[in-house]
C-alpha positions as CSV (number, residue, x, y, z in Angstrom):
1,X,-33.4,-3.3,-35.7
2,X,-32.2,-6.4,-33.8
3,X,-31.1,-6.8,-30.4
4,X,-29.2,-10.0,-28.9
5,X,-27.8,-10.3,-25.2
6,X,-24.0,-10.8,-25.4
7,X,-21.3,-10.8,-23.1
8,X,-20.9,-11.9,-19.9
9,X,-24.5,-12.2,-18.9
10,X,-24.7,-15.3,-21.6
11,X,-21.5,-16.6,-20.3
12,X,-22.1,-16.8,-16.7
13,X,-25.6,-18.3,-17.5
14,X,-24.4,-20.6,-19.4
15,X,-21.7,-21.8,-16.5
16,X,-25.2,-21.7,-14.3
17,X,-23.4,-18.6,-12.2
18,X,-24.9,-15.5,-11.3
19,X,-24.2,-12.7,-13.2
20,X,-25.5,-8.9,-11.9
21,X,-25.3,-7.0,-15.5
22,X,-26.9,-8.0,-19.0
23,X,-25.4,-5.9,-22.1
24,X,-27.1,-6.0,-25.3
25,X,-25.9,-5.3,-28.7
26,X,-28.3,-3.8,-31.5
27,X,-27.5,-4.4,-35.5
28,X,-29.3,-2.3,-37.8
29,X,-29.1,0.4,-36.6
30,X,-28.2,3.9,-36.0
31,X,-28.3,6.6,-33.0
32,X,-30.5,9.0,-34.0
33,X,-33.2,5.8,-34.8
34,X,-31.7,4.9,-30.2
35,X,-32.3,8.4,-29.6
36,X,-35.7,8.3,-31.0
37,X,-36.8,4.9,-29.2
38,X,-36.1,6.8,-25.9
39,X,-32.3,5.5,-25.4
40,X,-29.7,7.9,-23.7
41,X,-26.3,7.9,-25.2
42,X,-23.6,7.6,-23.1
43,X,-20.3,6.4,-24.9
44,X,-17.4,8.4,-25.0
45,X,-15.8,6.4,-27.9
46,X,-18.8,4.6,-29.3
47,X,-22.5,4.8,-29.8
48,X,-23.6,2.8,-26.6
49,X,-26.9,4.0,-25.3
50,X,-28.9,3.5,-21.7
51,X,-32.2,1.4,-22.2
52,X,-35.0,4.3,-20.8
53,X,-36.4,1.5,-18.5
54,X,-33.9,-0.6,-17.3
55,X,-31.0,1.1,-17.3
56,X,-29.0,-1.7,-19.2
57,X,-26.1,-0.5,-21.6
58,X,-27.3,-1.2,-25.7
59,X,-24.6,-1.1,-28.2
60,X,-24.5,-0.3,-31.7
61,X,-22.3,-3.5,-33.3
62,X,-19.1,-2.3,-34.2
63,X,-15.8,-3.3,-35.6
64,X,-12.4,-2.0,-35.0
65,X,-9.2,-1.0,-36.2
66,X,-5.6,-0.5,-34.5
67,X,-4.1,3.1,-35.1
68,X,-1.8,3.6,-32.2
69,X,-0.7,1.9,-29.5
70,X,-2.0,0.9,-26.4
71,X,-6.1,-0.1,-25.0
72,X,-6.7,3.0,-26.5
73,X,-5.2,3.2,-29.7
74,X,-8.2,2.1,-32.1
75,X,-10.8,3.4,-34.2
76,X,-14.2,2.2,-34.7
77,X,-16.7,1.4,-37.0
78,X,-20.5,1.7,-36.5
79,X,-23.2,1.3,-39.5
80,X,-26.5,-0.4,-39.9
81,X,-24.4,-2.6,-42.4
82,X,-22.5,-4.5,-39.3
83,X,-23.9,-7.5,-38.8
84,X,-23.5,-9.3,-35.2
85,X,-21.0,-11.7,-36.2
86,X,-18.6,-8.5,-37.1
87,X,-19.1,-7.6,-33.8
88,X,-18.7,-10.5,-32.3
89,X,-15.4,-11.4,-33.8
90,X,-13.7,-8.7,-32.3
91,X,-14.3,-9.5,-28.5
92,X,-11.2,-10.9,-26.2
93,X,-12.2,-15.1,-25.9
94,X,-14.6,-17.1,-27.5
95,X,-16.7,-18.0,-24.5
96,X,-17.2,-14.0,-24.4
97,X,-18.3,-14.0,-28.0
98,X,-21.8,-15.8,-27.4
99,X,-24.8,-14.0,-28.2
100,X,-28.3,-15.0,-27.3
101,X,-31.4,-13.8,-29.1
102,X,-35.0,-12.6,-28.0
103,X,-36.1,-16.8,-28.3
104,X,-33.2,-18.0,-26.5
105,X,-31.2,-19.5,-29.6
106,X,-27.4,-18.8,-29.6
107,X,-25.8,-17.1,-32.0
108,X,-21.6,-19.0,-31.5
109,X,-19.7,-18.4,-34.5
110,X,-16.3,-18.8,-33.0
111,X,-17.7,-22.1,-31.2
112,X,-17.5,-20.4,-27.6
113,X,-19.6,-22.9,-26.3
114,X,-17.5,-25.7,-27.4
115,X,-14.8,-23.9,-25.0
116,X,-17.1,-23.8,-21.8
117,X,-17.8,-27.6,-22.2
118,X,-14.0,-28.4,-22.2
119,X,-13.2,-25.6,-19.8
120,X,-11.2,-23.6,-22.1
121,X,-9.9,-19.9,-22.3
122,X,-9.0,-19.1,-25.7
123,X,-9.2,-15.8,-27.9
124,X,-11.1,-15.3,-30.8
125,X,-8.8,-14.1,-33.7
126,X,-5.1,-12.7,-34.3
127,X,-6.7,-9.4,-33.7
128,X,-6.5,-10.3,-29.6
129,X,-2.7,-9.2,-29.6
130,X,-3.4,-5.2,-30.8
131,X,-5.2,-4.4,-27.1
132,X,-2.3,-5.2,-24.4
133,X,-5.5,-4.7,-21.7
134,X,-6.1,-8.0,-22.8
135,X,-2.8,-9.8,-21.3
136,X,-5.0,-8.6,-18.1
137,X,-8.0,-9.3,-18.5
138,X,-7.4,-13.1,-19.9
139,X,-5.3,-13.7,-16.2
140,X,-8.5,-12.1,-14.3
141,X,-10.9,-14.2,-16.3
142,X,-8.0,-17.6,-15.3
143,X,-8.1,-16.4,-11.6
144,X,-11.9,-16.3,-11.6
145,X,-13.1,-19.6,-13.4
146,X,-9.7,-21.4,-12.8
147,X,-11.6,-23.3,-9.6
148,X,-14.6,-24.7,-12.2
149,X,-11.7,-26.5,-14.5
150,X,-11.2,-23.6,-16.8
151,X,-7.2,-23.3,-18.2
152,X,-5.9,-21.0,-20.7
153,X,-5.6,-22.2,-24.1
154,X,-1.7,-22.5,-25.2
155,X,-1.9,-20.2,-28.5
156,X,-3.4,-18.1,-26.0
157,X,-0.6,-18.1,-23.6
158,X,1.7,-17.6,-26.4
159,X,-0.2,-14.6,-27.5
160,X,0.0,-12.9,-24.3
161,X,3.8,-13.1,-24.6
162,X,3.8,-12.1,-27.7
163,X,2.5,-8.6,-26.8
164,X,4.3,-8.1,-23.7
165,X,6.9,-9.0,-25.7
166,X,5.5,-6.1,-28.4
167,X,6.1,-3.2,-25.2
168,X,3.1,-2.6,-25.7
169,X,1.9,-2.9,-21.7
170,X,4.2,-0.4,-21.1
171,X,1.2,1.7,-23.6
172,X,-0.9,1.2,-20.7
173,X,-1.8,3.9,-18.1
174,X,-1.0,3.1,-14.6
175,X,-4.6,3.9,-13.6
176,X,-6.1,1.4,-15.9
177,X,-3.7,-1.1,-15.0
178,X,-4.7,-0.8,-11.3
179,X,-8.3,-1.3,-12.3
180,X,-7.3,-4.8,-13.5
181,X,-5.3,-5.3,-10.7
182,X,-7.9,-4.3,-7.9
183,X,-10.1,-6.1,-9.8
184,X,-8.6,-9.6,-9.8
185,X,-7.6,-9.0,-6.0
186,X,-11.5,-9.8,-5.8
187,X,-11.4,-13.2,-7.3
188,X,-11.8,-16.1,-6.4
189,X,-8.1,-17.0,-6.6
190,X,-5.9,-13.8,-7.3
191,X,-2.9,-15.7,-7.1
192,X,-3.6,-17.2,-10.3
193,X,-3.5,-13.8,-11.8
194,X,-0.4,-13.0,-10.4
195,X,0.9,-16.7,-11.7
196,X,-0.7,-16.0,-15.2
197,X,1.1,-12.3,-15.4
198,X,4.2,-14.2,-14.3
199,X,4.1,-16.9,-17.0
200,X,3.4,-13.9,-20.0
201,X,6.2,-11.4,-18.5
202,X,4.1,-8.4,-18.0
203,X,3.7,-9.0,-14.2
204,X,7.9,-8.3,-14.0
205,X,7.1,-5.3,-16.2
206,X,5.0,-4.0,-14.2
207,X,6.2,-4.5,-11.0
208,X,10.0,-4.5,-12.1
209,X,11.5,-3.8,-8.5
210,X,10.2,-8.0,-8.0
211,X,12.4,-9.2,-10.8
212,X,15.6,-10.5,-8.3
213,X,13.6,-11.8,-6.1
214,X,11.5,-13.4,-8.9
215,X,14.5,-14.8,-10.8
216,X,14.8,-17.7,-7.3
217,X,11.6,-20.4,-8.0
218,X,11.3,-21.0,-4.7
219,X,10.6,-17.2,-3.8
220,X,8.3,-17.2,-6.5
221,X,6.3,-20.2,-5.7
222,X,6.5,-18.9,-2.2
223,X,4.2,-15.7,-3.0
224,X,1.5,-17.8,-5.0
225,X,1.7,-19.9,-2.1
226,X,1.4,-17.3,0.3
227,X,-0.6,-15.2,-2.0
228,X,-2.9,-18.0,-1.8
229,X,-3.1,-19.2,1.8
230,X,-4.2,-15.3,2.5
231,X,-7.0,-15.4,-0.3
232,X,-8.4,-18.4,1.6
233,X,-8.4,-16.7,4.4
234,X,-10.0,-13.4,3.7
235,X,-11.8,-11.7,0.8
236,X,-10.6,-8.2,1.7
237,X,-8.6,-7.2,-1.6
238,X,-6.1,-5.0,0.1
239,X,-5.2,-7.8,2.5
240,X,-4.6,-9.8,-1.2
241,X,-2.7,-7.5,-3.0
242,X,-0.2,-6.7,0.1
243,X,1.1,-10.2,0.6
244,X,2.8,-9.7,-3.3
245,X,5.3,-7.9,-1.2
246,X,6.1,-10.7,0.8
247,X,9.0,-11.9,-2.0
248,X,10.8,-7.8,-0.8
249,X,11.0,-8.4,3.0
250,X,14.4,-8.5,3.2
251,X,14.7,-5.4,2.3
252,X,12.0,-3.5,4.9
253,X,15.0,-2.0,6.9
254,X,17.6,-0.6,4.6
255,X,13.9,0.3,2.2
256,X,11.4,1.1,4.7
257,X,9.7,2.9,1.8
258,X,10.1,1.0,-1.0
259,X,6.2,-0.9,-1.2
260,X,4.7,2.7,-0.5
261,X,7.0,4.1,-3.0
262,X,5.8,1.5,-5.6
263,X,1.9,1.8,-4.6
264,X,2.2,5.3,-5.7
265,X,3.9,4.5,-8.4
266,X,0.9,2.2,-9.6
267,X,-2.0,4.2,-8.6
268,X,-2.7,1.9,-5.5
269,X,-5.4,3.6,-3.4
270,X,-4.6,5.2,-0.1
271,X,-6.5,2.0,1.7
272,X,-4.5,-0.3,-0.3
273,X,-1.3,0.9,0.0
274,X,-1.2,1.8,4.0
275,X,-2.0,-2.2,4.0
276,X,0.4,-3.0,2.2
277,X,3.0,-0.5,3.6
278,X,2.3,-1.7,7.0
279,X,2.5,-5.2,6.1
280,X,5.7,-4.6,4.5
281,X,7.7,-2.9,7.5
282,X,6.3,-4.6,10.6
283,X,5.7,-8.2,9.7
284,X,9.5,-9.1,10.6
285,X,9.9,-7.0,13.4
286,X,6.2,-8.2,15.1
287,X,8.1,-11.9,14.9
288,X,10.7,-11.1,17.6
289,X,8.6,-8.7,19.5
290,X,8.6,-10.7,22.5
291,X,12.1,-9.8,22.8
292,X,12.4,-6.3,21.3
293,X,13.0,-3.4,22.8
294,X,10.3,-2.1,24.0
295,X,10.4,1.8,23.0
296,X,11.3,-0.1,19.1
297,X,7.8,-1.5,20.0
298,X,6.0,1.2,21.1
299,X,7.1,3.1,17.8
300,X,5.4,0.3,15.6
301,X,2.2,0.3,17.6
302,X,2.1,4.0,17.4
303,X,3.1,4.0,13.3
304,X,0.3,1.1,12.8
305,X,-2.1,3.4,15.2
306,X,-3.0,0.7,17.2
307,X,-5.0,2.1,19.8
308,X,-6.9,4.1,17.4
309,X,-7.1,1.8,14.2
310,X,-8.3,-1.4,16.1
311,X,-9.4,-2.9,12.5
312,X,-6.4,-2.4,10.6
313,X,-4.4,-3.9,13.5
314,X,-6.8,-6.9,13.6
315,X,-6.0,-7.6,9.7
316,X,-2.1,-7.2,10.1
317,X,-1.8,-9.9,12.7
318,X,-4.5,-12.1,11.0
319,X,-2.4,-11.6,8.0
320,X,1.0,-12.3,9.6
321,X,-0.3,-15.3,11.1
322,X,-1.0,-17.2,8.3
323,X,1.7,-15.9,6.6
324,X,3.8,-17.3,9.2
325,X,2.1,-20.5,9.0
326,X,2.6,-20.9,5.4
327,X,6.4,-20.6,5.8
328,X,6.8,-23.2,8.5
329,X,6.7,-21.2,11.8
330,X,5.9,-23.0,14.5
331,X,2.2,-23.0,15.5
332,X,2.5,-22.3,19.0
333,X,5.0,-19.5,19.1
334,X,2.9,-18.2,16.3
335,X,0.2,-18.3,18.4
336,X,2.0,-16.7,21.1
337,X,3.4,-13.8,19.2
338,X,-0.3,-12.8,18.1
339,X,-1.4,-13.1,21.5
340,X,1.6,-11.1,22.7
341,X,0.6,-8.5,20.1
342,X,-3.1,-8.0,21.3
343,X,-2.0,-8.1,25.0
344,X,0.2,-4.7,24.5
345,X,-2.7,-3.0,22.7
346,X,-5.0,-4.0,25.8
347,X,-2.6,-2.4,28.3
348,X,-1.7,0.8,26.6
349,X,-5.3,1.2,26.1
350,X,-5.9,1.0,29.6
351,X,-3.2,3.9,30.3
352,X,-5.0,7.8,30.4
353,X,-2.9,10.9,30.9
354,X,-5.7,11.6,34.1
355,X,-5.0,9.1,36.3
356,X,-1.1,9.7,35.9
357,X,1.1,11.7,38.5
358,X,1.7,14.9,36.5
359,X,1.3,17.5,39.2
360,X,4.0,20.2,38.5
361,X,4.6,18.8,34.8
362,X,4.4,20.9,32.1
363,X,5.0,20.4,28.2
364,X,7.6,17.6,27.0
365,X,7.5,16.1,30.3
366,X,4.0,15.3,30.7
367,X,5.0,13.5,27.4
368,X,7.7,11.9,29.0
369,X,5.7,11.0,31.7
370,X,3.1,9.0,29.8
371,X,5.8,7.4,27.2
372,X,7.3,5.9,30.4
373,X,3.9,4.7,31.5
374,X,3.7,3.1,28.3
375,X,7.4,1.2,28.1
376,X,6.6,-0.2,31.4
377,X,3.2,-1.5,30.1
378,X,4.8,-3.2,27.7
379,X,8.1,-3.9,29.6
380,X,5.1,-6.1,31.7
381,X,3.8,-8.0,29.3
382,X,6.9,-9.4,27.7
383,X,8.0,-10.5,31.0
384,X,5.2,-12.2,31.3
385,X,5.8,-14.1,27.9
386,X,9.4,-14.7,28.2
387,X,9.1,-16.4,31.5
């Protein structure tokens, strides 16, 4: 039995990162000899075991083979007889197919190191366009390293459009999908996933309700600008992920539904797509709220539950402020609208259903009662900022 540390551990130690998980893989051997040594099997697919100590997920080396479509459509090989560099060639880039042994010495044969001195994402064989997951997982790896210098190799760019060109994404469960997507939302620079999905075609097939707006350059530089400007600004991923429905606002009042309709439609958490939603039918109307109506006003701050759900109100106008910025709105008014915003929240808050005149009210017009209380809160503070 031998046992090397592969993966990502040596990868990010090697870029002098932190990295939170080591994996090991183990060459000959079998799992009865890991069951013996104390290990705990625990792969649904393949022989990977949990170290009895540590915790730590040992793998038997493997090779593969493509039977069917899709992530999962493969079958796998396991034997005492596969040697490291077997397994080794089957992994997604080069600088992911490093292995380290018990003395430190690493073990490169598809010269992955090579690639993290020149900054350089590139697979390791042909085999890299059977798993369509990978399409995914090379634009994660570009939006997380892109910022140390790191670019994607061309034959690797041309690989990823030769498998969305395949159909084979469309292989792909919407659940796993999602669990790339939330993923890259916590990178360092998810807009470079988006871009990267954008350049290899299987962003517009995933998100096809995009493509009309995403045939106009502009619009789509717009978004990885604007997809950008909000990363800067906050790490929260569904804060991320919501401003790729930025490029549909045009169409948030005849398809007041349409971005909640699509986060269901992709398996978008509950958290992720209120965000989102939110984002996608109030950002245009907050803009002239100053001089809405106020009962069309009061409607928004009770759909966004305002008075209730201080945080998620917080995030919206954070959000819309620096998307506003990024398109060129003026700075003050900007300013002003945001500050508008908060100032109705403070005064409805103030209003309570006890101190009001009800006496002799009963039913809808103790309702009544208090939505008038609430239009002229509001009614109050827009004169105040339109004078």
């Amino acid at each position: 039995m031998k046992i090397y540390e592969v993966g990502g551990a040596v990868r990010d130690s090697l870029l002098s990162l932190e990295y939170h998980e080591t994996d090991w893989v183990v060459v000959e051997s079998s799992p009865q000899q890991m069951i013996e040594l104390g290990f705990t099997p625990v792969g649904k697919h393949f022989p990977v075991f949990l170290h009895p100590t540590t915790k730590e997920e040992y793998a038997l080396a493997r090779t593969e083979k493509k039977v069917s479509t899709g992530h999962q459509g493969f079958e796998f090989f396991t034997d005492p007889s596969v040697t490291l560099e077997d397994d080794l060639g089957r992994r997604d880039l080069t600088i992911n197919a490093i292995a380290r042994d018990s003395k430190g010495t690493l073990i490169d044969p598809h010269n992955g190191l090579k690639d993290i001195e020149n900054r350089i994402l590139r697979h390791v064989s042909e085999a890299f366009v059977e798993d369509p997951l990978r399409v995914f997982r090379v634009s994660r790896f570009y939006a997380r390293y892109q910022h140390l210098g790191f670019k994607i190799a061309s034959e690797t760019k041309a690989a990823m459009i030769k498998i969305v060109h395949s159909g084979e994404i469309s292989a792909l469960s919407n659940e796993r999908i999602w669990s790339e997507i939330e993923s890259a939302m916590r990178e360092k620079s998810p807009h470079l996933f988006v871009s990267s999905l954008l350049n290899s075609g299987a962003f517009q097939t995933i998100f096809p309700e995009l493509n009309d707006e995403l045939n106009n350059n502009d619009k789509k530089e717009g978004l990885l600008g604007i997809m950008k400007s909000v990363s800067d600004n906050t790490n929260d991923p569904s804060i991320r992920f919501a401003t790729i429905f930025w490029i549909l606002l045009a169409q948030s009042d005849s398809r007041p539904n349409l971005v909640e309709e699509i986060c269901k439609r992709v398996k978008a958490p509950k958290k992720f797509t209120q965000f989102a939603s939110l984002m996608f039918r109030f950002m245009d109307i907050s803009w002239t709220s100053v001089t809405a109506k106020p009962k069309k006003l009061l409607l928004v701050f009770k759909e966004i539950n305002a008075l209730k759900q201080t945080a998620i109100f917080s995030n919206l106008l954070n959000c819309f402020e620096v998307i506003w910025l990024h398109e060129g709105k003026c700075p003050d008014k900007t300013g002003r609208i945001t500050a508008f915003l908060k100032e109705c929240v403070v005064e409805l808050k103030k209003i309570n259903i006890n101190y009001l005149d009800i006496s002799g009210l009963t039913g809808d017009k103790i309702g009544k009662k208090l939505q008038h209380a609430q239009l002229d809160a509001i009614k109050a503070v827009q004169l105040r900022y339109t004078k």
